[in-house]
mmCIF file of the N, C-alpha and C atoms, coordinates in Angstrom:
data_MODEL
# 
_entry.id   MODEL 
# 
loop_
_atom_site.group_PDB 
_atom_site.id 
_atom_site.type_symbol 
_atom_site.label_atom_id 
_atom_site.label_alt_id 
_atom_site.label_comp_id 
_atom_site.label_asym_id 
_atom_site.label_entity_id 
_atom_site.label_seq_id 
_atom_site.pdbx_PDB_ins_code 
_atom_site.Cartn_x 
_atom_site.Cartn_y 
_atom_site.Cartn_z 
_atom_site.occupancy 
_atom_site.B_iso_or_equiv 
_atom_site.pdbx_formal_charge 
_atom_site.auth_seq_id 
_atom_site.auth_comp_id 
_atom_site.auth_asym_id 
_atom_site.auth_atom_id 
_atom_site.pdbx_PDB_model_num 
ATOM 1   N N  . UNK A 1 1  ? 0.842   -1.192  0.000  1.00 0.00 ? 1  UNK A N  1 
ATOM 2   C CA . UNK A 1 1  ? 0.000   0.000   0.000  1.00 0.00 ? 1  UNK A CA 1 
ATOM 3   C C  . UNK A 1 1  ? 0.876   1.240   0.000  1.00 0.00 ? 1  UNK A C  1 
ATOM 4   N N  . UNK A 1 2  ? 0.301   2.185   -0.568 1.00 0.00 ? 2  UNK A N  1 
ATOM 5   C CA . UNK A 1 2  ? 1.257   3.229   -1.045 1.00 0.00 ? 2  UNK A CA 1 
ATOM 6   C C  . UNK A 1 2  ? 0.561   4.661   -0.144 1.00 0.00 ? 2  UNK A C  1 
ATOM 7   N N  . UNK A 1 3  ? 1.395   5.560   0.121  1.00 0.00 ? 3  UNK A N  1 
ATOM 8   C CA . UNK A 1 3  ? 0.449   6.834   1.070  1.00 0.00 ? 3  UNK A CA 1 
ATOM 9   C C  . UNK A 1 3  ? -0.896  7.106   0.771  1.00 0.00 ? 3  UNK A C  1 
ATOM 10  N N  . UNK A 1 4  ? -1.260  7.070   -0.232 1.00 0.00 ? 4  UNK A N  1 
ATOM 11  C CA . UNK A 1 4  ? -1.985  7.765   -1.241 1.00 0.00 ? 4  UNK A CA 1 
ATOM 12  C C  . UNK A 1 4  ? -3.415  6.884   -0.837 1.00 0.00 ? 4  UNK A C  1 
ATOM 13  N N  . UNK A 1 5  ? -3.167  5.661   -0.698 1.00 0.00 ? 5  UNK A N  1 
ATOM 14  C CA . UNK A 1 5  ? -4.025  4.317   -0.960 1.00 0.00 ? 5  UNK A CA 1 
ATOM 15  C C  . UNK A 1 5  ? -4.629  4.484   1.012  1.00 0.00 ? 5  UNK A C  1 
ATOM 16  N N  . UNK A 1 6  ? -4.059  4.406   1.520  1.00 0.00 ? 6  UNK A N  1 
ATOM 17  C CA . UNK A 1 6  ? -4.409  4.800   2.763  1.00 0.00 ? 6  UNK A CA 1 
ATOM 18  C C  . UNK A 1 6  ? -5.576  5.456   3.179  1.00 0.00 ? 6  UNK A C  1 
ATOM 19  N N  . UNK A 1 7  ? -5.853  6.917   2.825  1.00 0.00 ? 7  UNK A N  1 
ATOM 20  C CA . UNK A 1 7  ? -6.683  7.681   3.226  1.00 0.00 ? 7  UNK A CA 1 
ATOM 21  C C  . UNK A 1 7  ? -7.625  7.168   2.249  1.00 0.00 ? 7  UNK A C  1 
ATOM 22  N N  . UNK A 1 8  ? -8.058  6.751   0.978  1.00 0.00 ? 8  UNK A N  1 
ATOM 23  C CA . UNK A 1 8  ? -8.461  6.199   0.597  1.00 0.00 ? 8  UNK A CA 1 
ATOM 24  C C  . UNK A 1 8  ? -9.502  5.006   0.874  1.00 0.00 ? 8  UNK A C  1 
ATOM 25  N N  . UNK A 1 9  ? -8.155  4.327   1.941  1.00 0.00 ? 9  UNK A N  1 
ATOM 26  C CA . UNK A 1 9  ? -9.023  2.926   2.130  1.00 0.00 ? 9  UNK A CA 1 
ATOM 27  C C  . UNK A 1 9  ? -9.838  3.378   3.574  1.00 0.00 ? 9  UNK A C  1 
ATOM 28  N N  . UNK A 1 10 ? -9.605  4.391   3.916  1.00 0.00 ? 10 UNK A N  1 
ATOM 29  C CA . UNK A 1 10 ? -10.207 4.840   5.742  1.00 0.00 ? 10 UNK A CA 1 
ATOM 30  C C  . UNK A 1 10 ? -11.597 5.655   5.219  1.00 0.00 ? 10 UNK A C  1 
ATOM 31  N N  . UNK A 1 11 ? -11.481 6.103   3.660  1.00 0.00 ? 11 UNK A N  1 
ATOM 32  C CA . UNK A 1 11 ? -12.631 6.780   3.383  1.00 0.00 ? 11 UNK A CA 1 
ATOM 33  C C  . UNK A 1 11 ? -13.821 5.655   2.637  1.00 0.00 ? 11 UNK A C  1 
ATOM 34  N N  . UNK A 1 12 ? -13.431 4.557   2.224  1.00 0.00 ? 12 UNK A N  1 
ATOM 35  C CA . UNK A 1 12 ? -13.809 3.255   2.016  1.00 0.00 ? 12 UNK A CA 1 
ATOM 36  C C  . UNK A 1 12 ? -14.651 3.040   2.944  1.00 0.00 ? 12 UNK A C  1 
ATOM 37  N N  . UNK A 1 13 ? -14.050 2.422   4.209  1.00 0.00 ? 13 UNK A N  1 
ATOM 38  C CA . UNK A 1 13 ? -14.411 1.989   5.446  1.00 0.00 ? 13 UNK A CA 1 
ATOM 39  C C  . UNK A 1 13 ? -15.514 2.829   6.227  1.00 0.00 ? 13 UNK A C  1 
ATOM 40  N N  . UNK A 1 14 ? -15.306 3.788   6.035  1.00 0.00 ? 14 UNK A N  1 
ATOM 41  C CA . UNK A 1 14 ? -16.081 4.915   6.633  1.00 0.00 ? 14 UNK A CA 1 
ATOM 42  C C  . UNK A 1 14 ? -17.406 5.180   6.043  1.00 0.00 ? 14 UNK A C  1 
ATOM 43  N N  . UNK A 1 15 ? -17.220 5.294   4.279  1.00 0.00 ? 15 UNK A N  1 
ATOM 44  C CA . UNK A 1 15 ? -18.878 5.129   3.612  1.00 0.00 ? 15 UNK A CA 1 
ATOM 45  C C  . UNK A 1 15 ? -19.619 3.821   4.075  1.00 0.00 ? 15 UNK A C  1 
ATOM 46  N N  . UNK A 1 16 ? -18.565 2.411   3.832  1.00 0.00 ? 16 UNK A N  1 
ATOM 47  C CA . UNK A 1 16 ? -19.497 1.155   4.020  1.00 0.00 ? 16 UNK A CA 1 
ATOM 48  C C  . UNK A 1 16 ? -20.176 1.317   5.446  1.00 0.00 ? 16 UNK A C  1 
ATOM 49  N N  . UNK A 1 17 ? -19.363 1.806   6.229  1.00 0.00 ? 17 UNK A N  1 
ATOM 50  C CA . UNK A 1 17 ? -20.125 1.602   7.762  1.00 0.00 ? 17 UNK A CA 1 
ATOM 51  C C  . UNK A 1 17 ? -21.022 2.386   7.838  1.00 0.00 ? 17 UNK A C  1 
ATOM 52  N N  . UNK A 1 18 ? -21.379 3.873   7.173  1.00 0.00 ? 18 UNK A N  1 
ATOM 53  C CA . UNK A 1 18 ? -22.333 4.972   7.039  1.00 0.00 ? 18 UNK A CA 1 
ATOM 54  C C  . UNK A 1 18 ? -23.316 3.946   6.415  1.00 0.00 ? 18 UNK A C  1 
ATOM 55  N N  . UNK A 1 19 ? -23.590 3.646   5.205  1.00 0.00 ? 19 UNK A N  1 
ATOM 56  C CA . UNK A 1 19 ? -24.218 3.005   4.258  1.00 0.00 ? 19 UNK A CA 1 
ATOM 57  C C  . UNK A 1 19 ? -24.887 1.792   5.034  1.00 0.00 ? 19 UNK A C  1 
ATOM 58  N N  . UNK A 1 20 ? -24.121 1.369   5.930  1.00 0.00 ? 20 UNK A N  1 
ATOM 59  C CA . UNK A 1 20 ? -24.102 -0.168  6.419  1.00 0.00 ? 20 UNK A CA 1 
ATOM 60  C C  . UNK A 1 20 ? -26.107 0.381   7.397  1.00 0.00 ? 20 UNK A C  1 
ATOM 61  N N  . UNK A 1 21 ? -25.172 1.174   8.089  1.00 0.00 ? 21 UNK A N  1 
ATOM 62  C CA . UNK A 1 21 ? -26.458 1.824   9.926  1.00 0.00 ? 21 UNK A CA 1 
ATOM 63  C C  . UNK A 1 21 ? -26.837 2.245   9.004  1.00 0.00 ? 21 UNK A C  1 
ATOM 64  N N  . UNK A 1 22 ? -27.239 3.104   7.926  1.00 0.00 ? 22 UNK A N  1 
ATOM 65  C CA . UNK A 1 22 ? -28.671 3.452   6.696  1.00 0.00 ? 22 UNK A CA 1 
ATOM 66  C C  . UNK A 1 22 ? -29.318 2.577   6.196  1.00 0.00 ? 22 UNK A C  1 
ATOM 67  N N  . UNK A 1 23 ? -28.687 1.538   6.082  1.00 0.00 ? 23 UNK A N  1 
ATOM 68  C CA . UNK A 1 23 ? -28.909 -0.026  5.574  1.00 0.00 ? 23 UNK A CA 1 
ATOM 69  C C  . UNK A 1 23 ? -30.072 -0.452  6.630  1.00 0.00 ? 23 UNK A C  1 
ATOM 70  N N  . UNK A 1 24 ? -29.560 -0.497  7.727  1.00 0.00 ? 24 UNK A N  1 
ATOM 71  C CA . UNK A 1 24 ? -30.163 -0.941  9.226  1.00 0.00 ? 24 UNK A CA 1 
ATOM 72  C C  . UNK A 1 24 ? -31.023 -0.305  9.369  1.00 0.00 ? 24 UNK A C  1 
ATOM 73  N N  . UNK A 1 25 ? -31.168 1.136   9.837  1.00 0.00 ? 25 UNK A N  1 
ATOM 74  C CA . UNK A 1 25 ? -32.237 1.866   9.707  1.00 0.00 ? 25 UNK A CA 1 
ATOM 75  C C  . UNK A 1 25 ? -33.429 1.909   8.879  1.00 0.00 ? 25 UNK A C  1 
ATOM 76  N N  . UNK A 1 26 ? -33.131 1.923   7.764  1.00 0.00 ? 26 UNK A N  1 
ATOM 77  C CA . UNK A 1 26 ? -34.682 1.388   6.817  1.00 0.00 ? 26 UNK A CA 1 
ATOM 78  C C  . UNK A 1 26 ? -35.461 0.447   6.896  1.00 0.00 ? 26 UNK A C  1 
ATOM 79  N N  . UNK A 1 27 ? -34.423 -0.986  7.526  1.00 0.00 ? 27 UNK A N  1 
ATOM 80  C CA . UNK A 1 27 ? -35.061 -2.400  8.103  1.00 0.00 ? 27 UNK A CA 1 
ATOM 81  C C  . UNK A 1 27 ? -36.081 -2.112  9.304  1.00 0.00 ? 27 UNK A C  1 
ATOM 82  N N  . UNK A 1 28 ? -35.959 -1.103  9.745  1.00 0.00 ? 28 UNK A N  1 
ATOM 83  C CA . UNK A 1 28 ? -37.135 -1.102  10.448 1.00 0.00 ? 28 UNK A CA 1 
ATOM 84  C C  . UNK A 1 28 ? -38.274 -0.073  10.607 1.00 0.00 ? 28 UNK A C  1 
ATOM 85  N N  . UNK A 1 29 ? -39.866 -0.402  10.819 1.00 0.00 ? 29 UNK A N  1 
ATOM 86  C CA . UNK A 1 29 ? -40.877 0.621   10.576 1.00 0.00 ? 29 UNK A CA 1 
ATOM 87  C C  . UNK A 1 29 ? -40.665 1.905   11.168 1.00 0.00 ? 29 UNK A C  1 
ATOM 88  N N  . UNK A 1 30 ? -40.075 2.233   12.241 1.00 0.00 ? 30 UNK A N  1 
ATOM 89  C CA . UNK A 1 30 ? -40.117 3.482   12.956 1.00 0.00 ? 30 UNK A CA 1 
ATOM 90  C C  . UNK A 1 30 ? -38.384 4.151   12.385 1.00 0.00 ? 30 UNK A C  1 
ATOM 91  N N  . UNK A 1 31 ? -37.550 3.704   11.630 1.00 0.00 ? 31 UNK A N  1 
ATOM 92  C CA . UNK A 1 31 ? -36.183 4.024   11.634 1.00 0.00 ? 31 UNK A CA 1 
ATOM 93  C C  . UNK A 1 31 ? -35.462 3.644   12.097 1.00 0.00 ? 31 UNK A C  1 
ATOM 94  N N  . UNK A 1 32 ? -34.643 4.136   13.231 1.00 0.00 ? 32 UNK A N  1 
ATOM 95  C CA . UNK A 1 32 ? -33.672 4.223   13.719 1.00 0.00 ? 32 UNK A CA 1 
ATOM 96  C C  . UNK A 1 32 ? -34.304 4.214   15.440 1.00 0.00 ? 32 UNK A C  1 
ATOM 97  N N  . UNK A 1 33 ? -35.153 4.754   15.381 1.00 0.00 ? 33 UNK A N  1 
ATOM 98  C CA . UNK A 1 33 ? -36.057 4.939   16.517 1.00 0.00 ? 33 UNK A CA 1 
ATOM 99  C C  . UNK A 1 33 ? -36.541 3.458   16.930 1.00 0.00 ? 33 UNK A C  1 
ATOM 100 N N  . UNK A 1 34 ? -36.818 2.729   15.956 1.00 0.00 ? 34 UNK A N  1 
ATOM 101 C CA . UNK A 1 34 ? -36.977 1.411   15.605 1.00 0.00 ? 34 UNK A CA 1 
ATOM 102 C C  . UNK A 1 34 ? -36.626 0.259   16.326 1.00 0.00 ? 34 UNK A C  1 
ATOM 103 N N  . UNK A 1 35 ? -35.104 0.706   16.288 1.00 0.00 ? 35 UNK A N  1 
ATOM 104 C CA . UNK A 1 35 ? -33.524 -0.312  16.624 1.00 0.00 ? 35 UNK A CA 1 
ATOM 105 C C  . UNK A 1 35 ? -33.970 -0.131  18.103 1.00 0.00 ? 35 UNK A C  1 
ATOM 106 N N  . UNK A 1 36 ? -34.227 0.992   18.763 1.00 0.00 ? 36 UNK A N  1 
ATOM 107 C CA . UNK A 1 36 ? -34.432 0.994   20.308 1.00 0.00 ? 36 UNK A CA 1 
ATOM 108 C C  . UNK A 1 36 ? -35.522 0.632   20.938 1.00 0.00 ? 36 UNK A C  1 
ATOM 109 N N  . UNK A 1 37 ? -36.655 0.754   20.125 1.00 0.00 ? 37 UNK A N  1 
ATOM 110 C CA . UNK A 1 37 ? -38.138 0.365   20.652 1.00 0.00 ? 37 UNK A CA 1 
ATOM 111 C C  . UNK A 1 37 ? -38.195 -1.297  20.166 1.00 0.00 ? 37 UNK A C  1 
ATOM 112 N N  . UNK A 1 38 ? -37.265 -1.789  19.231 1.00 0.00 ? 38 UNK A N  1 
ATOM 113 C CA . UNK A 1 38 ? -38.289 -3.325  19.623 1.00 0.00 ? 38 UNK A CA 1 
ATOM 114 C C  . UNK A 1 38 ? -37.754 -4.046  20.457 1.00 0.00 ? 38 UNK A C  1 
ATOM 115 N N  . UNK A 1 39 ? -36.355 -3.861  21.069 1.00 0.00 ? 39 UNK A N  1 
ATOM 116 C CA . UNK A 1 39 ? -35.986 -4.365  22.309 1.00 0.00 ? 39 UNK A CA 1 
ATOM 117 C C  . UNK A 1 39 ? -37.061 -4.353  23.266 1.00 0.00 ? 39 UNK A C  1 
ATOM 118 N N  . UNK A 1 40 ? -37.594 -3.228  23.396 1.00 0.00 ? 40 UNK A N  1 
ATOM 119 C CA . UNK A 1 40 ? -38.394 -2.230  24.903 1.00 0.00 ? 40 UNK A CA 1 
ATOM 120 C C  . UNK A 1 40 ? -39.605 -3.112  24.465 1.00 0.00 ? 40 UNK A C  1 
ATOM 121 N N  . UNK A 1 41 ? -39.976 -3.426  22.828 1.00 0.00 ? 41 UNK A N  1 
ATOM 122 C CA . UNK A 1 41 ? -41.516 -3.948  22.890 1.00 0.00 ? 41 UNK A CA 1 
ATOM 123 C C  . UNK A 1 41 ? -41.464 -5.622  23.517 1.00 0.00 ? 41 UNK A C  1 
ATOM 124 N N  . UNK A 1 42 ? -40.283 -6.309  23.326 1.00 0.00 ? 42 UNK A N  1 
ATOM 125 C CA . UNK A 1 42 ? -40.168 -7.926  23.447 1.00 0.00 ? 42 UNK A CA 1 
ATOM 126 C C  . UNK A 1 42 ? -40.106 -8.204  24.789 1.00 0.00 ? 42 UNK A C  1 
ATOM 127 N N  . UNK A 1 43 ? -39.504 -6.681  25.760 1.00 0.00 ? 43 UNK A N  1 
ATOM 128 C CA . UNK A 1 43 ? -39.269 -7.420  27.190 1.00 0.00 ? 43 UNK A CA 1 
ATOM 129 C C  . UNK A 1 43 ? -41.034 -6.917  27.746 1.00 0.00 ? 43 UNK A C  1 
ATOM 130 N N  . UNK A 1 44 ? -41.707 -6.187  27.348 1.00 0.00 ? 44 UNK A N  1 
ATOM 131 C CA . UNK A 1 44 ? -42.796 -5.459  27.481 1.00 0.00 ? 44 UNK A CA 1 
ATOM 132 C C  . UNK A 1 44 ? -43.618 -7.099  27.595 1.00 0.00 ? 44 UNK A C  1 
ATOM 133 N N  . UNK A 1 45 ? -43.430 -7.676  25.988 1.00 0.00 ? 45 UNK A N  1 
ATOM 134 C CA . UNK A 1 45 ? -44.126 -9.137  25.977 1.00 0.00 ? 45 UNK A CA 1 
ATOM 135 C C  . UNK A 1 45 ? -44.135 -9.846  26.966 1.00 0.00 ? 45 UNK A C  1 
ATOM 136 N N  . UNK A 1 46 ? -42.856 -10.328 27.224 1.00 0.00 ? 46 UNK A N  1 
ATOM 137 C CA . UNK A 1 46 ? -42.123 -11.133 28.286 1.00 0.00 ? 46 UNK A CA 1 
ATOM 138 C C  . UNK A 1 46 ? -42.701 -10.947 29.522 1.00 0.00 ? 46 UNK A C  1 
ATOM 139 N N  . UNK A 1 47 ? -42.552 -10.020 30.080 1.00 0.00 ? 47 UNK A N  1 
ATOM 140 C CA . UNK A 1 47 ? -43.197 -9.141  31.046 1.00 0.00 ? 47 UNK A CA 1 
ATOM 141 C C  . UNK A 1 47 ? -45.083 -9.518  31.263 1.00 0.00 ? 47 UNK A C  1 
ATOM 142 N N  . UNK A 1 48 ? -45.661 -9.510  30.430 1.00 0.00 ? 48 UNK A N  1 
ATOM 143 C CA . UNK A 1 48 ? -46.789 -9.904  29.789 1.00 0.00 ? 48 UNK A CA 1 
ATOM 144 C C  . UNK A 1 48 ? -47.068 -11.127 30.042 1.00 0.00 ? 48 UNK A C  1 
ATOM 145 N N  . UNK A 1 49 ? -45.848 -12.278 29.682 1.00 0.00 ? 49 UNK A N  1 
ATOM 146 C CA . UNK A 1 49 ? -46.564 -13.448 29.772 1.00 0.00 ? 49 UNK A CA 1 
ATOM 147 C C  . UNK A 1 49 ? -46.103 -13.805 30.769 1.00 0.00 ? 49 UNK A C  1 
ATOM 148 N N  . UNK A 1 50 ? -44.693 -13.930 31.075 1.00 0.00 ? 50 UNK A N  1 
ATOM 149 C CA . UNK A 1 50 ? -44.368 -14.412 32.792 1.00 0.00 ? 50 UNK A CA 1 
ATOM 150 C C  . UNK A 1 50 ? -44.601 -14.308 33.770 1.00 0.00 ? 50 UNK A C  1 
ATOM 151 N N  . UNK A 1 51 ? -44.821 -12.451 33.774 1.00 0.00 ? 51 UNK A N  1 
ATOM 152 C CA . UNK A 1 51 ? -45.416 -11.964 35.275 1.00 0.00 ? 51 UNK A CA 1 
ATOM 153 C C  . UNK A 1 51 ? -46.695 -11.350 35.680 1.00 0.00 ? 51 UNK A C  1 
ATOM 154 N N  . UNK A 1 52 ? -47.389 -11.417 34.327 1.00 0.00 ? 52 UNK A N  1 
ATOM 155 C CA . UNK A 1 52 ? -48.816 -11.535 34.459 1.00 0.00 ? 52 UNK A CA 1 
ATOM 156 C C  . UNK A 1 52 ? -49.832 -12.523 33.976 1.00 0.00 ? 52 UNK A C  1 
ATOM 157 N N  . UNK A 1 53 ? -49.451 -12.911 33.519 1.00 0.00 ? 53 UNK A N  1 
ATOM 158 C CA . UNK A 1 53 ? -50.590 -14.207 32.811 1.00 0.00 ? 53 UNK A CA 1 
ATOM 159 C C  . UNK A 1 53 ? -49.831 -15.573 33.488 1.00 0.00 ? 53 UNK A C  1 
ATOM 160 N N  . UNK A 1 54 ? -48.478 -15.583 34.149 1.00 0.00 ? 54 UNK A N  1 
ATOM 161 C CA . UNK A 1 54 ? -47.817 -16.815 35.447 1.00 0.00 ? 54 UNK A CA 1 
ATOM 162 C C  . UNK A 1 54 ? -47.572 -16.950 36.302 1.00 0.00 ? 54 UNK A C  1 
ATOM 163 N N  . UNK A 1 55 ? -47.759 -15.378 36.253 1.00 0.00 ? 55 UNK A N  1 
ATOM 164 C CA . UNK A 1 55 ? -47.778 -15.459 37.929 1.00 0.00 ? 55 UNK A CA 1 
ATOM 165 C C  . UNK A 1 55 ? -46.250 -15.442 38.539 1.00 0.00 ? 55 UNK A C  1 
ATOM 166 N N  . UNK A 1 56 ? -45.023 -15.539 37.738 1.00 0.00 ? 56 UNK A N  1 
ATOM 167 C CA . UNK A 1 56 ? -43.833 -15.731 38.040 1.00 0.00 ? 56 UNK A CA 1 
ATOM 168 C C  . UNK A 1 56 ? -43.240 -14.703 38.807 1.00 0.00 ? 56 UNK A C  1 
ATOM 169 N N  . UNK A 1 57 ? -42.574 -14.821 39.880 1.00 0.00 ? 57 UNK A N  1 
ATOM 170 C CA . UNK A 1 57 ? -41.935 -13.587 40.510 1.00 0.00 ? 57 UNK A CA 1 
ATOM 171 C C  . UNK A 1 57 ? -40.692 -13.791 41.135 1.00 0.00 ? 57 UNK A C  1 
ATOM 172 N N  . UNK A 1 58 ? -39.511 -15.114 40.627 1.00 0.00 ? 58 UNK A N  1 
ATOM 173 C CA . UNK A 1 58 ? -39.056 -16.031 41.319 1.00 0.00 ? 58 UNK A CA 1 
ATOM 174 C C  . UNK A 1 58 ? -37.534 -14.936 41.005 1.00 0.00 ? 58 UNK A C  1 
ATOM 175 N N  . UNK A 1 59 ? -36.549 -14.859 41.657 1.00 0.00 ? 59 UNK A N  1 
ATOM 176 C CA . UNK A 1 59 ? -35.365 -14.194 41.541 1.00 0.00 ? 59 UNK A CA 1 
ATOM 177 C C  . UNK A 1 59 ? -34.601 -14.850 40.069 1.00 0.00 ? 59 UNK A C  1 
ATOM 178 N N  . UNK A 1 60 ? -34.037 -13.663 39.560 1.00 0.00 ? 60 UNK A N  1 
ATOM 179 C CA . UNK A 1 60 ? -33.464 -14.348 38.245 1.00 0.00 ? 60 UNK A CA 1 
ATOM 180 C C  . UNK A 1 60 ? -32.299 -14.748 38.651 1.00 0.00 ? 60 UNK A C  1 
ATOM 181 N N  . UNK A 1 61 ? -31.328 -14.002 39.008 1.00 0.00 ? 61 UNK A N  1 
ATOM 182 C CA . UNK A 1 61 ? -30.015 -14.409 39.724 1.00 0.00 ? 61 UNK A CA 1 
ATOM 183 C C  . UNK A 1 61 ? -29.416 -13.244 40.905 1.00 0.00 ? 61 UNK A C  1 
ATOM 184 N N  . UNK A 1 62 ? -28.658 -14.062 41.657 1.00 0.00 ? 62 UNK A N  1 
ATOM 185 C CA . UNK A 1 62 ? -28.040 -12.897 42.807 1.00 0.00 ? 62 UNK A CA 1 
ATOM 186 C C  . UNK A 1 62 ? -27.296 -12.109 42.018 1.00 0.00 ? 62 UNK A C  1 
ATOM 187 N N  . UNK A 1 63 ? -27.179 -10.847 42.480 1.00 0.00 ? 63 UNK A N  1 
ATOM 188 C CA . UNK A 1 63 ? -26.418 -9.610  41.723 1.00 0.00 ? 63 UNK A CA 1 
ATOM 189 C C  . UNK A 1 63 ? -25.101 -10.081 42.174 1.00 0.00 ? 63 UNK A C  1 
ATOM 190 N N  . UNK A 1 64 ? -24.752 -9.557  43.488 1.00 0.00 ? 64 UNK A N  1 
ATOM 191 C CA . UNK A 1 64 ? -23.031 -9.493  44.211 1.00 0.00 ? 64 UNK A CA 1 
ATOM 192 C C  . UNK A 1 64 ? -22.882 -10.857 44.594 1.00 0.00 ? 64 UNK A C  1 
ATOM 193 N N  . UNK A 1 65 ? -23.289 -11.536 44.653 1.00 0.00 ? 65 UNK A N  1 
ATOM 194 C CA . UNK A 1 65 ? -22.856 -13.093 44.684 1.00 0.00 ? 65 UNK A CA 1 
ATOM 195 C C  . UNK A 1 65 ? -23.149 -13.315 46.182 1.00 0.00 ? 65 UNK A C  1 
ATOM 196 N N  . UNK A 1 66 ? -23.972 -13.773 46.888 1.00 0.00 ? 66 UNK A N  1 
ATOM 197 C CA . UNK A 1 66 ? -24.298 -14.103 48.249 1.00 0.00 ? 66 UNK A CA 1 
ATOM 198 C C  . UNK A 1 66 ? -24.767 -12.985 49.373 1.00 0.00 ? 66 UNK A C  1 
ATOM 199 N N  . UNK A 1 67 ? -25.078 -11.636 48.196 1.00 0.00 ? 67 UNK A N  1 
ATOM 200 C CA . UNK A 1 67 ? -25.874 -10.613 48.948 1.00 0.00 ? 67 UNK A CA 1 
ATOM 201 C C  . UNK A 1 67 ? -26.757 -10.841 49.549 1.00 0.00 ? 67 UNK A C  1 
ATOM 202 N N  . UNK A 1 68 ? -27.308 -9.823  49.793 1.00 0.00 ? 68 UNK A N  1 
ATOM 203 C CA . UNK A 1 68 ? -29.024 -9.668  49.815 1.00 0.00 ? 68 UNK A CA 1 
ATOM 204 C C  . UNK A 1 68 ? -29.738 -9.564  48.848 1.00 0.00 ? 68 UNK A C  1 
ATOM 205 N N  . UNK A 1 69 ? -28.566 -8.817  47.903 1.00 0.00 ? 69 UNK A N  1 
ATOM 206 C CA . UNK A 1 69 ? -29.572 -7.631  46.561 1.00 0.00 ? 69 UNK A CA 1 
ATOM 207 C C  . UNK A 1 69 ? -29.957 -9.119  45.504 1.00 0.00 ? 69 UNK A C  1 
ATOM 208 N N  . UNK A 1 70 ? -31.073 -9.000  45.216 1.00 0.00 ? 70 UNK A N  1 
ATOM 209 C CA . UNK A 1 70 ? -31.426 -10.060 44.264 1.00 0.00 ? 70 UNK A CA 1 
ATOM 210 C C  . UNK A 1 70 ? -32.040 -9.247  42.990 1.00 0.00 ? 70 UNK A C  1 
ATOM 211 N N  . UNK A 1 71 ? -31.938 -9.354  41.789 1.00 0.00 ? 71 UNK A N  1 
ATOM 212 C CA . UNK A 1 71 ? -32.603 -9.012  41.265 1.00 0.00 ? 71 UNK A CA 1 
ATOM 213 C C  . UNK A 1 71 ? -33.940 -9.966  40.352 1.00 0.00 ? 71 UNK A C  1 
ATOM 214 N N  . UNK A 1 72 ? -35.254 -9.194  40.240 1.00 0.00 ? 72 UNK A N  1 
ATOM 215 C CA . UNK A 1 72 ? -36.584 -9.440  40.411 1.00 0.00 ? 72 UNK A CA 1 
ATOM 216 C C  . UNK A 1 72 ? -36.743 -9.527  38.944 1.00 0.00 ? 72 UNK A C  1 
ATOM 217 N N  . UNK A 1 73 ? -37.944 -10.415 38.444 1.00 0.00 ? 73 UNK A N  1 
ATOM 218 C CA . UNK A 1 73 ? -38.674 -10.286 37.321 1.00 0.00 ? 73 UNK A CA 1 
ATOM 219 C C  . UNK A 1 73 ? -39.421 -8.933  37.704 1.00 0.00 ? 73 UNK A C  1 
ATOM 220 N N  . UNK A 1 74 ? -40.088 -8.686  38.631 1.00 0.00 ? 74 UNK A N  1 
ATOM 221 C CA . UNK A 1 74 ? -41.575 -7.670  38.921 1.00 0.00 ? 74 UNK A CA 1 
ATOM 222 C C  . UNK A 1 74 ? -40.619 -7.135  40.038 1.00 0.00 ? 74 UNK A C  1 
# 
């Protein structure tokens, strides 16, 4: 690779990854806005069926390892 070829290949890299998250963004109905809300909608589900329609409320795992602090479905 020669000097020249360098800045070149960083301006390469730089469109595909622009192009790439525009790519991503259109895949979903809301945008980009999208990418963050269907996480929030699946645990919303989850939430839905485990701890209201099962009744589940059982500790998922100890946080600090032999605390107190547990963390909760609900």
């Amino acid at each position: 690779m020669n000097n020249r070829s360098i800045p070149q290949f960083f301006a390469l890299i730089n469109a595909m990854a622009t192009l790439s998250l525009k790519a991503d963004a259109q895949r979903y109905f809301l945008g980009t806005c999208g990418g963050f809300l269907e996480p929030l909608l699946w645990v919303g589900v989850f939430y839905l069926v485990f701890a209201v329609l099962l009744g589940s409320v059982a500790p998922i795992f100890d946080v600090f390892g032999g605390g107190q602090a547990h963390l909760y479905l609900v």
